[in-house]
N, C-alpha and C positions, 0 to 999 in steps of 0.2 A: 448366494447372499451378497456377496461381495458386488458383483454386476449389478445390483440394484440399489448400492452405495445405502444400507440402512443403516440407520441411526440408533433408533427406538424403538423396541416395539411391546404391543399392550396385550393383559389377559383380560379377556370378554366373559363375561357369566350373562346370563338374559339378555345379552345384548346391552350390555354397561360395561365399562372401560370399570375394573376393578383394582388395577395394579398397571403401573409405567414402567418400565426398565431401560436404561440405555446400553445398547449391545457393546460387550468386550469380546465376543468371539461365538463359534458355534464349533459344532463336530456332530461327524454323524454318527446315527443312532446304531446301537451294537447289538441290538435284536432282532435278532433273523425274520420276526413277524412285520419289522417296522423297517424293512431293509427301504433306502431311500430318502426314508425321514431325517431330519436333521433337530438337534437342541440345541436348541439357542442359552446362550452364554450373558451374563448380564449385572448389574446394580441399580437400586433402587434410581430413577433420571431425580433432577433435582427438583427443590419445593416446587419453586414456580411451575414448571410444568405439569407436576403431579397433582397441583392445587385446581388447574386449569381443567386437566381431562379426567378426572379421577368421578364417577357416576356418570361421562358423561351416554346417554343414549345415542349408539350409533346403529341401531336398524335399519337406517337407510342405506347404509354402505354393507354392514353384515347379516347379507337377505339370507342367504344359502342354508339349505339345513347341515347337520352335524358339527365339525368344527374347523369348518374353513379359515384358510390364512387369507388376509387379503391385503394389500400393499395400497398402503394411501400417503400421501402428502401431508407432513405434521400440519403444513399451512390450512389443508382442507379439514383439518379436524378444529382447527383455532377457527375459522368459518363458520363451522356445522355449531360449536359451542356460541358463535356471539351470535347468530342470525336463526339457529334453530333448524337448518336446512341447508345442505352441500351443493357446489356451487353447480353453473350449467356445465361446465367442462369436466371429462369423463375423470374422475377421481384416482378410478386405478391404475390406469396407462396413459396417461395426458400425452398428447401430441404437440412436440417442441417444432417451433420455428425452427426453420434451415437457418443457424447461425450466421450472421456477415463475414466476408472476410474482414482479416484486421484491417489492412489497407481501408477496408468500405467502412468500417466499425471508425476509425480514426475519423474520417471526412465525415462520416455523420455526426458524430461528438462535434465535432467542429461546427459542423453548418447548425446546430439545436445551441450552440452557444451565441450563435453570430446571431440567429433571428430572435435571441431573448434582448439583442441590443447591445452585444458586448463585439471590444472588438479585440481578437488575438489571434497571431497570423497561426496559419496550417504549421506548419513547422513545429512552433512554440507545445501544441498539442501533440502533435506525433512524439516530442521530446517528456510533454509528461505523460503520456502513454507509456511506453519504453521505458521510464523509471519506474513506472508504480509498477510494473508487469519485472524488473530486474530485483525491488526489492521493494516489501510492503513499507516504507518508510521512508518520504517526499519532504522537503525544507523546500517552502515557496519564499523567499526573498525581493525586495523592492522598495521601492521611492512610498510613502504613504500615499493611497489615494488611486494604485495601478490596481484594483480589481483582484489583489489576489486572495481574497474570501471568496468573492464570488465567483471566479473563475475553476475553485475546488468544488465550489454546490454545485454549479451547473453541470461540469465533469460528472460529479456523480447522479444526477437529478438524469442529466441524457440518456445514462446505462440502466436506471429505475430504480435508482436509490434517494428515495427522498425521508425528509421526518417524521412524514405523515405516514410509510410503511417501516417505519422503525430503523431501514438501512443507512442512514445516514443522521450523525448529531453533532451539533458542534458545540465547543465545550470551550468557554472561553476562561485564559490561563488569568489567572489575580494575581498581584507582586508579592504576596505573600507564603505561598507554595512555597514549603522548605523540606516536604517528604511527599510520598504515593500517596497519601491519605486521601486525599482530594479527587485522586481522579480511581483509586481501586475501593479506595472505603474506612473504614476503620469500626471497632468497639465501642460503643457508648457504653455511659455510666451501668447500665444494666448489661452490660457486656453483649449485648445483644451488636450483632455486626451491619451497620448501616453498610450500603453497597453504593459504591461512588460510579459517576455516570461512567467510568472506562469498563466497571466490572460488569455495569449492565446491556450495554452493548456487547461485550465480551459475550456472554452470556445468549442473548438474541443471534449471534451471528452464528453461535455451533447448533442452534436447534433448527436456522435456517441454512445450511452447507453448502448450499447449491448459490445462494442468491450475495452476490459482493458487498459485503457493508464498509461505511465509511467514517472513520471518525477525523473533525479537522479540529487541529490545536489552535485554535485565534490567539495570533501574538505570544505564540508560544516561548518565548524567553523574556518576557516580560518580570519573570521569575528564571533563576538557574535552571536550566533544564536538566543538568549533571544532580541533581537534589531531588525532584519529585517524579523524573523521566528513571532514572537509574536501574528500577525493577522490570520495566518492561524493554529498555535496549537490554539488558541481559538476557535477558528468554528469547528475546527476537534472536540471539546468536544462538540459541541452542537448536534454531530450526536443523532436525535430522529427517531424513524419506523414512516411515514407514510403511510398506507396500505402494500402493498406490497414492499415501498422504504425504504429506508434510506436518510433522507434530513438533512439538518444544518443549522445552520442561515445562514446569508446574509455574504459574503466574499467580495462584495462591491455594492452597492446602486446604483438605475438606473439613479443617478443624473450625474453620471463619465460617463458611456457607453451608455444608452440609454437604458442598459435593469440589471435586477438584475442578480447576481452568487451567487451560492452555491458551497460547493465541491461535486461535485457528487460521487457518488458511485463507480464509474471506474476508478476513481484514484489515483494511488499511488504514493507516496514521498519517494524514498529512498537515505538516506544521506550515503555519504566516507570521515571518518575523519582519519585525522593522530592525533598523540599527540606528539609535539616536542614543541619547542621554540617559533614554528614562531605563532601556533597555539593555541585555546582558549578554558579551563575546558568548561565542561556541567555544568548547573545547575539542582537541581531535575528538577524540572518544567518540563524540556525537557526529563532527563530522564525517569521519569513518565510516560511519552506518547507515548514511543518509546521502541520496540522492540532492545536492542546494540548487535550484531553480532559479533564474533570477527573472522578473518579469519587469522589464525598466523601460521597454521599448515605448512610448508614448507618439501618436500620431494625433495631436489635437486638431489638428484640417480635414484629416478623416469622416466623412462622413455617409462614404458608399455600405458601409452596414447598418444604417439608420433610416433605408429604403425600403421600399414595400419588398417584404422575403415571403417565400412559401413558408407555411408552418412545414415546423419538422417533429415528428413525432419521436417520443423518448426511444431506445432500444434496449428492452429487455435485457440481458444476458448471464447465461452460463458463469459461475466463477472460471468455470474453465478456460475462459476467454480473456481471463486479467491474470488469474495466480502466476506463481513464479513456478514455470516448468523448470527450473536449476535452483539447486544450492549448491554443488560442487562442483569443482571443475571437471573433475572426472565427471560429470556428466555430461558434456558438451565437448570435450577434446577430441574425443578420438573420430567425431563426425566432422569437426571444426577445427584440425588441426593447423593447419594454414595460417588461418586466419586468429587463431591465438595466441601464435608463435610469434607475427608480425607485431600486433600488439603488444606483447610481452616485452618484445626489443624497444619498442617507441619507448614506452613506461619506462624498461633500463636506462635508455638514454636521458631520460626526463630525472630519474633519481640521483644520476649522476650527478646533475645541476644542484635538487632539491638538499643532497646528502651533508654539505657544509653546514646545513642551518638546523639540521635534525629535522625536519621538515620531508624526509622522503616517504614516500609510500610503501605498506606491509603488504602480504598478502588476502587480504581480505579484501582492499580495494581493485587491487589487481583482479582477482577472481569476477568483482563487481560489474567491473568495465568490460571483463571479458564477456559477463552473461546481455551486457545491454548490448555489445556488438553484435553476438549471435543472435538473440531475440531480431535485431532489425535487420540480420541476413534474412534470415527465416522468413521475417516479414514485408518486407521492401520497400521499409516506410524513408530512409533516408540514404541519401548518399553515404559511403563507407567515411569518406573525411568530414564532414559536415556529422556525423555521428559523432566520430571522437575526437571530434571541436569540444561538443556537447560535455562529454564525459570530462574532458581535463579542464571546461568551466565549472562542472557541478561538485568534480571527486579532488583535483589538484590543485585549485587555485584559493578556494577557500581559507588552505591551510598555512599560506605564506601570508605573514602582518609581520609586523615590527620596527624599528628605526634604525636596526642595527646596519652598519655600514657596509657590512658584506649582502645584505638584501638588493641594495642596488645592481653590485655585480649579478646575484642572483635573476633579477628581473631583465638586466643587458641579455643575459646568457640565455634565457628563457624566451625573449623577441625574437633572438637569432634564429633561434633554434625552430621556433615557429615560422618564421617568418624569412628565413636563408636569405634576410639581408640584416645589418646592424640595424641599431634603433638612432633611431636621430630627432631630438627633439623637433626640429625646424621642420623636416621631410619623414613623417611617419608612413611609412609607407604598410599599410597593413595584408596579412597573409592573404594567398589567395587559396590555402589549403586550409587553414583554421580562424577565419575571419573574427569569430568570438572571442575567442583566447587570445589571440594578438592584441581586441583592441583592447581587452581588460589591464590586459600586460603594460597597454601603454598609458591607460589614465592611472594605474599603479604605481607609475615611474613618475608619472607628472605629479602625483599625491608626493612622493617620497621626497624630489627636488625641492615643492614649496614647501611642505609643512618638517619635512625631517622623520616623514610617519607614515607606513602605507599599509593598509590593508584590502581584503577585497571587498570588505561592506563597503568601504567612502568608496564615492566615485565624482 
């Protein structure tokens, strides 16, 4: 059972789906007549589902006489119901593409973003690859106007997650969000529980397991995010391994819907924040949990991806090809010992700096950075320093703002340190180990001398 990762599964009378159940376990059968047989373990699956397959005729898939088990695709059963007939591909063992490597996975993301007309260097992709895949939860950040909505559709539209198969929605945030109501749902007058677009996605993504879904926050702190985000970063930290899963606590109780949620595994949250006026600081808490992206790079002369391109066809894939193979450190140490121990010391050395402003890192982000470094060992998408450039713009730099006058020393000590020469206004001479960080460090400093104020949103 386990080997064929089910979910669900249905009792047949005449050939009608008479009853749904989503599987909690099985064991096998203790009658010497039935040696071999297994019973399956279960609870009623939720409305929606059971509303959907509940009489529906499936004779076309259960020919066989007696009372054969047959193993189908929930997708091919939501097919057979809307179209009356299952599709051309064999239903009960479908035959999967030879997966890409990730290296080949990345470049083709890449080149299906580049021939829809956009332009974003290789890199920039490998780097939110390696986030979404270190932890389901991505902060795009930029200048208005740099493409970072559409640079997360396209992301997901190239792997086969589009709106049109349900894998992908975006949910755009209102200045008024002051709790989860909005995005998980709430009680109406008739106490009857309206389901908010988070819970329905939510929802879509565990009946589909296999297939990645995507949800993007547009302008995601347009409102507090510490206000209406607050329920679902807490369950995201409860991700624990069960067997071969990854599960979390409960994300809302079967007393709302009729059946519990989790976040499942397949999906991801990626937020688009601007930083103006209209809009709301992060707090650690959030940055903590989140991967920050900055997408600023602008080449307005550019115009070599605006050329005749071959079309590039979207690629399928596997959740197993994005999820997060780690949540613990002990799950990568002891094959990656080396190389977490080095990092571990950079970080010390980096908190040393950070620790005067309260400002240093715990271990959670530690653990974080450690799993994006192994993921791009494993994968050999980036150089080891140009990685954890990466990591101390997304995970460290975010968290240093302020006016206060020992920032500056902070930001001196933090150039050096990158950069193993002083900072000099006149002669900035930027790292040749962390090119990123350096120069953030230095439009940091030149923010802090003129206005008295620096953080890492102004640039």
């Amino acid at each position: 059972m386990k080997d064929r990762n089910i979910k669900y599964y249905c009792a047949v009378y005449s050939n009608r789906i008479i009853e749904v159940y989503e599987l909690t376990g099985s064991t096998a059968d203790a009658h010497p007549e039935n040696e071999g047989r297994t019973i399956l373990e279960g609870e009623l699956a939720n409305k929606d589902i059971r509303n959907q397959l509940l009489s529906l005729d499936v004779s076309s898939i259960h020919t066989s006489s007696g009372n054969p088990i047959k193993y189908t695709k929930l997708e091919t059963l939501f097919y057979l119901k809307e179209h009356g007939s299952v599709p051309t591909e064999d239903v009960v063992t479908p035959i999967e593409p030879e997966p890409l490597r990730d290296i080949n996975l990345v470049s083709n993301i890449h080149s299906y973003i580049s021939s829809k007309g956009f332009n974003y260097s290789l890199s920039n992709i490998k780097n939110l690859y390696l986030s979404i895949r270190s932890k389901p939860f991505v902060i795009i950040s930029g200048i208005s106007g740099t493409g970072k909505t559409k640079v997360v559709q396209l992301f997901a539209e190239s792997l086969g997650a589009t709106e049109e198969n349900g894998q992908f929605k975006l949910i755009p945030v209102r200045p008024d969000w002051t709790d989860g109501s909005e995005l998980l749902g709430y009680p109406d007058l008739k106490n009857e529980f309206q389901k908010g677009p988070l819970t329905e996605m939510v929802e879509h993504a565990m009946d589909r397991p296999d297939s990645p879904h995507f949800v993007l926050l547009d302008e995601m702190n347009l409102a507090r995010v510490e206000y209406y985000f607050s329920d679902v970063l807490s369950v995201m930290e409860s991700r624990k391994r069960d067997g071969d899963r990854i599960t979390t606590s409960y994300l809302l109780d079967k007393k709302f819907i009729g059946h519990s949620l989790r976040l499942p595994e397949n999906l991801y949250i990626i937020g688009t924040v601007n930083m103006d006026e209209t809009t709301h600081p992060f707090s650690k808490k959030v940055l903590d949990r989140a991967n920050t992206i900055e997408f600023n790079e602008i080449y307005l002369e550019n115009f070599d991806f605006l050329g005749d391109q071959e079309l590039v066809e979207m690629q399928r894939i596997s959740n197993k090809q994005l999820a997060a193979n780690y949540i613990s450190l002990k799950d990568v140490y002891s094959t990656h010992r080396q190389l977490i121990e080095d990092i571990s010391r950079r970080l010390s050395e980096i908190n040393d700096l950070l620790e005067p402003l309260n400002a240093h890192i715990g271990y959670r982000v530690r653990d974080e950075i450690c799993f994006y470094m192994v993921h791009n060992t494993n994968m050999g998408l980036l150089e080891e320093y140009e990685a954890f450039d990466y990591c101390l713009m997304q995970k460290i730099l975010p968290r240093i703002t302020g006016s206060d006058g020992r920032i500056d020393k902070l930001l001196n000590d933090l150039f050096e340190w990158l950069s193993d020469v002083p900072y000099d206004a006149e002669n900035v001479l930027v790292s040749s180990k962390y090119p990123r960080s350096a120069k953030k460090v230095a439009e940091m400093l030149r923010r802090y001398h003129l206005d008295g104020f620096t953080s890492f949103w102004i640039s």
